[in-house]
KOLDRENTI-280142 format. One record per residue: residue in three letters; x, y, z of N, C-alpha, C, O in turn. Coordinates in nm, 3 decimals. Example, Ala and Ser with C-alpha at 12.3 -4.5 7.8 and 13.67 -1.06 7.14 Angstrom:
2
resn/nc1/nc2/nc3/cac1/cac2/cac3/cc1/cc2/cc3/oc1/oc2/oc3
ala/1.319/-0.569/0.780/1.230/-0.450/0.780/1.320/-0.330/0.780/1.424/-0.332/0.846
ser/1.285/-0.225/0.708/1.367/-0.106/0.714/1.290/0.003/0.787/1.341/0.114/0.804
***
This chain:
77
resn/nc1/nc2/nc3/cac1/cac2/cac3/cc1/cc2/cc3/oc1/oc2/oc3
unk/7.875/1.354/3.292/7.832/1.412/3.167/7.815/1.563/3.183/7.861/1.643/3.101
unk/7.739/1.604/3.306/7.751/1.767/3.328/7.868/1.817/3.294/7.870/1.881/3.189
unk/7.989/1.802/3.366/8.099/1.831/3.384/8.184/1.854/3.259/8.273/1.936/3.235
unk/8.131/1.756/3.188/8.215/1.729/3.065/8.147/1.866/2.953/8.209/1.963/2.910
unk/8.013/1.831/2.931/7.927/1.961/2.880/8.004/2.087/2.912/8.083/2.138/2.832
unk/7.981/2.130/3.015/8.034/2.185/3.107/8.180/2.281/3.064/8.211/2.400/3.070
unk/8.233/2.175/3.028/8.414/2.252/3.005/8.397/2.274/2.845/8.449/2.368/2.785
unk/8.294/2.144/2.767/8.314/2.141/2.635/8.235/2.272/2.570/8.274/2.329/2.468
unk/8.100/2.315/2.657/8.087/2.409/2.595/8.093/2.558/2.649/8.005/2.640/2.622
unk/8.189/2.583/2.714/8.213/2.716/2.735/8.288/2.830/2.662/8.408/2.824/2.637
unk/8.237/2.895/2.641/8.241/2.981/2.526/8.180/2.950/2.377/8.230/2.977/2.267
unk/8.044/2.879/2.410/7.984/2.828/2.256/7.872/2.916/2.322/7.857/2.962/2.436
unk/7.787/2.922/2.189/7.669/3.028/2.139/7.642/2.986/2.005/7.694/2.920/1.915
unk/7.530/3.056/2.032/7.404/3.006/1.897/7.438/2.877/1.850/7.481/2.870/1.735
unk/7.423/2.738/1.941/7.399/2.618/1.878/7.293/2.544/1.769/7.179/2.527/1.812
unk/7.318/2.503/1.646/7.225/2.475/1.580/7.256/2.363/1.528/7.369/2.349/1.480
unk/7.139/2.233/1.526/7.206/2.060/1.480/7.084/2.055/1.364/6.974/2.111/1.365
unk/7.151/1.961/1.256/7.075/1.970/1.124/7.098/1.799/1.127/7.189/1.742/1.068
unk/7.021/1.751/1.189/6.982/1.627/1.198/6.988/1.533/1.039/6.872/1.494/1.022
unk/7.053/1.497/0.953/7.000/1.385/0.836/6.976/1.286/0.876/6.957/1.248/0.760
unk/6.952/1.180/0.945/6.941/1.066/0.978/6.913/1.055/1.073/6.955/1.131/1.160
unk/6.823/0.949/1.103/6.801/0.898/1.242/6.721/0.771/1.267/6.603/0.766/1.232
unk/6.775/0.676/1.321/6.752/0.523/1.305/6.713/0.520/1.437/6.768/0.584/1.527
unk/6.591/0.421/1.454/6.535/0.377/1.595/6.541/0.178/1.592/6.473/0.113/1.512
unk/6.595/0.141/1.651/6.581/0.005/1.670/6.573/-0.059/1.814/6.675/-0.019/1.870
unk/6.519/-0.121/1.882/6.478/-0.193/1.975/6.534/-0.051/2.050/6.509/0.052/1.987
unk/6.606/-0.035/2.177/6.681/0.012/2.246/6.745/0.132/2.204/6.753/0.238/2.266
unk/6.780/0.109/2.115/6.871/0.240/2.064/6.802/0.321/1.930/6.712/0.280/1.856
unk/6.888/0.470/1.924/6.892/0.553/1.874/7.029/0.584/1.835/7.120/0.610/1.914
unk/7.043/0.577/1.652/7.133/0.657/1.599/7.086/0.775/1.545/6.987/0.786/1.472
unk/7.156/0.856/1.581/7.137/1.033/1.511/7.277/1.052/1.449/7.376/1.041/1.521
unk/7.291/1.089/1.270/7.387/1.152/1.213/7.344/1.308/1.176/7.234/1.334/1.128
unk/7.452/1.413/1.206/7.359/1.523/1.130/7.492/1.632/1.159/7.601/1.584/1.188
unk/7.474/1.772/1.149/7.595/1.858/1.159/7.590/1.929/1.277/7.475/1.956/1.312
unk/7.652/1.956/1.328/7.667/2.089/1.462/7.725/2.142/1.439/7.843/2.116/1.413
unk/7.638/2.308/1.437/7.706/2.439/1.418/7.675/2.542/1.584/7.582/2.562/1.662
unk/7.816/2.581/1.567/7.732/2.692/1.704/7.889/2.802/1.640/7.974/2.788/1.552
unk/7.858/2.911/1.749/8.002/3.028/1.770/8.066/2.919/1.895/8.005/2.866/1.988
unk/8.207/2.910/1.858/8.307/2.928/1.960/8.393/3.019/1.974/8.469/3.048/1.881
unk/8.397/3.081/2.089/8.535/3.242/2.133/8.526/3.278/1.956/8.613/3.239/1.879
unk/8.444/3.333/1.926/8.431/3.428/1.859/8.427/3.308/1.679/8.417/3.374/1.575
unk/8.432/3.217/1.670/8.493/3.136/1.542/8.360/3.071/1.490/8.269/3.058/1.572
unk/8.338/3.027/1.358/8.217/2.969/1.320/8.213/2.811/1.318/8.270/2.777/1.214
unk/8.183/2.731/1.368/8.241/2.645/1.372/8.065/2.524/1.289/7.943/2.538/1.299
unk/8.155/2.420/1.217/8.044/2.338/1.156/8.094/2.236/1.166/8.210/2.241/1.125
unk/8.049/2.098/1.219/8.146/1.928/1.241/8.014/1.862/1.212/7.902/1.885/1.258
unk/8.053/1.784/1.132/7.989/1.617/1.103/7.958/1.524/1.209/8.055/1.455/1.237
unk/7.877/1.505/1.263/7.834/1.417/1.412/7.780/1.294/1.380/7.710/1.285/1.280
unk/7.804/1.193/1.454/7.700/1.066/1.471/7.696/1.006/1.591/7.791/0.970/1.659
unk/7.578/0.997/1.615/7.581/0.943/1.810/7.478/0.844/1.808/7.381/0.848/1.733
unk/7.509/0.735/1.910/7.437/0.594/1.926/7.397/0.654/2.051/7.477/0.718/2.119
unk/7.215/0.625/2.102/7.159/0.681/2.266/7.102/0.511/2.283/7.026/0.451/2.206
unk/7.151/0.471/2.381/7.072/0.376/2.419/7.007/0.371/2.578/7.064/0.390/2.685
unk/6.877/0.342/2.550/6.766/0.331/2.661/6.752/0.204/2.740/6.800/0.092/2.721
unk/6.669/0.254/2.839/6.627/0.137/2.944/6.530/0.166/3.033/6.536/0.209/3.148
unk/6.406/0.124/2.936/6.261/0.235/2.987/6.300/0.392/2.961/6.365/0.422/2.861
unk/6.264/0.479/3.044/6.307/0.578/3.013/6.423/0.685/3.061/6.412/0.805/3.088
unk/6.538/0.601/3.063/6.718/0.641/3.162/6.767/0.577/2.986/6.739/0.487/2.907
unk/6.857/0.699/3.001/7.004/0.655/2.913/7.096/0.598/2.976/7.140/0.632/3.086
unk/7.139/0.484/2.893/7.222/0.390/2.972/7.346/0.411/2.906/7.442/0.352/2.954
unk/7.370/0.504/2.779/7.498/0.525/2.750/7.453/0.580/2.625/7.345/0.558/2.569
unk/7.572/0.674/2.576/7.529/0.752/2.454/7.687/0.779/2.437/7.767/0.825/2.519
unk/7.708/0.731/2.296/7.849/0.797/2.223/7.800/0.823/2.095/7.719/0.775/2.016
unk/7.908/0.952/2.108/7.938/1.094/1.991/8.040/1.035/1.911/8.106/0.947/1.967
unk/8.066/1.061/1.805/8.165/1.085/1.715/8.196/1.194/1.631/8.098/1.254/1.588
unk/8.257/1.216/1.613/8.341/1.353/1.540/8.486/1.341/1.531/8.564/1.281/1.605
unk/8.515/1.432/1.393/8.660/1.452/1.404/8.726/1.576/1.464/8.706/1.692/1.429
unk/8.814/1.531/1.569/8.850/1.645/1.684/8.928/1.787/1.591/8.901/1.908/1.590
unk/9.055/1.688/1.503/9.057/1.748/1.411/9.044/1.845/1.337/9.134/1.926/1.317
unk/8.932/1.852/1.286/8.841/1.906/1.192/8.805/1.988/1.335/8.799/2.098/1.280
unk/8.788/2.008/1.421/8.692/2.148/1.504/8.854/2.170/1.557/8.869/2.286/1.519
unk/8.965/2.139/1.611/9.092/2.203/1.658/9.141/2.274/1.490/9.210/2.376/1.501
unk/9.124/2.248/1.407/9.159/2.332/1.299/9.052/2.458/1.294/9.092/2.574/1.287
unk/8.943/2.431/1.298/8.815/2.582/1.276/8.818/2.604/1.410/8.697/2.623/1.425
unk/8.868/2.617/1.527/8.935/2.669/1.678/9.050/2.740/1.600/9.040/2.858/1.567
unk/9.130/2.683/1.581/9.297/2.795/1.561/9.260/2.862/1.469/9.329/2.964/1.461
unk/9.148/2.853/1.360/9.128/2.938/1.240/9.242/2.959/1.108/9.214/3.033/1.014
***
């Protein structure tokens, strides 16, 4: 997961997440909401939704969704 962070956000700045939603049930956590930050100079805003699921207190797995799409189009500008 470092690694991946890592490559995904280099060259990002001023990150900001606008959380709408967020569901807690037994184990898990859904979060829907927007992520905005600068990439290499571009403004960039994507639609997110991510499932975190626990086990005491270790994440045992967490997936993102987004359309790649939609941020490789506001990348080429």
């Amino acid at each position: 997961m470092l690694e991946f962070m890592a490559k995904f956000g280099a060259g990002m700045s001023n990150p900001h997440y606008e959380q709408t939603l967020m569901i807690e049930k037994d184990n898990m956590l859904f979060v829907e909401g927007t992520e905005n930050y600068t990439k290499n100079g571009r403004q960039i805003s994507i639609p997110y939704a991510g499932v975190v699921e626990f086990q005491g207190d270790k994440i045992i797995a967490w997936r993102d969704y987004f359309d790649l799409k939609s941020l490789e189009k506001q990348l080429a500008g």
